[in-house]
C-alpha positions as CSV (number, residue, x, y, z in Angstrom):
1,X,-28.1,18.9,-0.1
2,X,-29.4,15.9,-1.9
3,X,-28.7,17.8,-5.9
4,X,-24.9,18.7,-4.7
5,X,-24.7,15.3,-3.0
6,X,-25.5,13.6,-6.3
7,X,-23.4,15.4,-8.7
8,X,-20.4,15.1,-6.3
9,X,-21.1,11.6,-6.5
10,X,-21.3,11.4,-10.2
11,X,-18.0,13.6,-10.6
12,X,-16.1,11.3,-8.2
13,X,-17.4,8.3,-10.2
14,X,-16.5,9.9,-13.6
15,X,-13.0,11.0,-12.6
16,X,-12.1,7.4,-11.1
17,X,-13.9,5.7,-14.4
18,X,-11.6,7.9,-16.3
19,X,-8.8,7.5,-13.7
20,X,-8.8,3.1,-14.6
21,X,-9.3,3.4,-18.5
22,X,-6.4,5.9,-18.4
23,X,-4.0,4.7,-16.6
24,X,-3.8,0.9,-17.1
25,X,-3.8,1.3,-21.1
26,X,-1.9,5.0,-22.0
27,X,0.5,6.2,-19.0
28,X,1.1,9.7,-19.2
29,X,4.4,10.6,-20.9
30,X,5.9,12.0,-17.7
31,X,5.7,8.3,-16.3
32,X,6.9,6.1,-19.3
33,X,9.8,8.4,-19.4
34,X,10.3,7.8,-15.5
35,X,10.0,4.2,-16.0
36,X,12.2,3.7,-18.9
37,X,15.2,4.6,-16.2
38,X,14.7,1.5,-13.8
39,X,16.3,-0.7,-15.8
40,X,19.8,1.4,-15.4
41,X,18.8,2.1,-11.6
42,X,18.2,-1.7,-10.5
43,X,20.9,-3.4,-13.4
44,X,18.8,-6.7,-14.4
45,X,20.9,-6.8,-17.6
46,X,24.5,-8.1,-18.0
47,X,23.7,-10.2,-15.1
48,X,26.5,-10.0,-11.8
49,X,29.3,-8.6,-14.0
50,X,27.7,-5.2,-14.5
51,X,26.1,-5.3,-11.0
52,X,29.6,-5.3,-9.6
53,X,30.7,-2.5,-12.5
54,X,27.8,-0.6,-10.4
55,X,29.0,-1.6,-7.2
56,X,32.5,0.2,-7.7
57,X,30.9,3.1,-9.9
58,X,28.7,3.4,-6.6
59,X,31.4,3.4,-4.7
60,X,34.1,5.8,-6.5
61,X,32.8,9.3,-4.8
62,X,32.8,7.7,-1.3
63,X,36.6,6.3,-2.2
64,X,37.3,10.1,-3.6
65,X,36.2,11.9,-0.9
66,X,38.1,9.7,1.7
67,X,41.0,10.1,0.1
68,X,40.7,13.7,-0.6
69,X,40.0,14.2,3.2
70,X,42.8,12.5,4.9
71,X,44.9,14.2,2.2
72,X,43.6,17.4,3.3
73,X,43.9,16.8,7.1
74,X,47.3,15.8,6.6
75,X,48.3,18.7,5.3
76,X,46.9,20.8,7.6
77,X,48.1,18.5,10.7
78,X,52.1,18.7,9.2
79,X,52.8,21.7,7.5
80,X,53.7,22.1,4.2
81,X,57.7,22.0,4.1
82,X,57.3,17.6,5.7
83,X,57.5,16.2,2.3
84,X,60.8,19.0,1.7
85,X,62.3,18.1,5.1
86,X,61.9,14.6,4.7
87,X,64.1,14.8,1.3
88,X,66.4,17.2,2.3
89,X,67.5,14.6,5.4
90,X,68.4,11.4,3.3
């Protein structure tokens, strides 16, 4: 128990050594690609101008999806021939 005890012990100590001088000095490339998009996710540069910009990008699908709905539902609710009747009476 003591020999498997001991090498566990020296594997766990050799993959956290190698885990620290790794990963403080040479990020895998998975991560610095990850990390270069945080800068378009949070928008610290242009200052507020683009973080509004971001605000109503943000919000454009939420606004198209609204209008799309009621749209829809007022179709449904009327018929199709309201907008012709509507004309044809004035």
């Amino acid at each position: 128990m003591g020999c498997r005890q001991g090498l566990l012990t020296r594997r766990i100590r050799h993959l956290c050594r190698s885990w620290q001088d790794d990963s403080a000095l040479h990020p895998p490339e998975g991560d610095r690609i990850f990390n270069s998009f945080n800068p378009f996710h949070f928008a610290p540069f242009g200052g507020l101008p683009t973080r509004i910009l971001y605000l109503f990008v943000g919000l454009a699908p939420l606004t198209l999806f609204t209008t799309s709905f009621v749209m829809c539902w007022c179709h449904r609710k009327w018929g199709k021939g309201v907008a012709e009747k509507q004309y044809e009476s004035k």
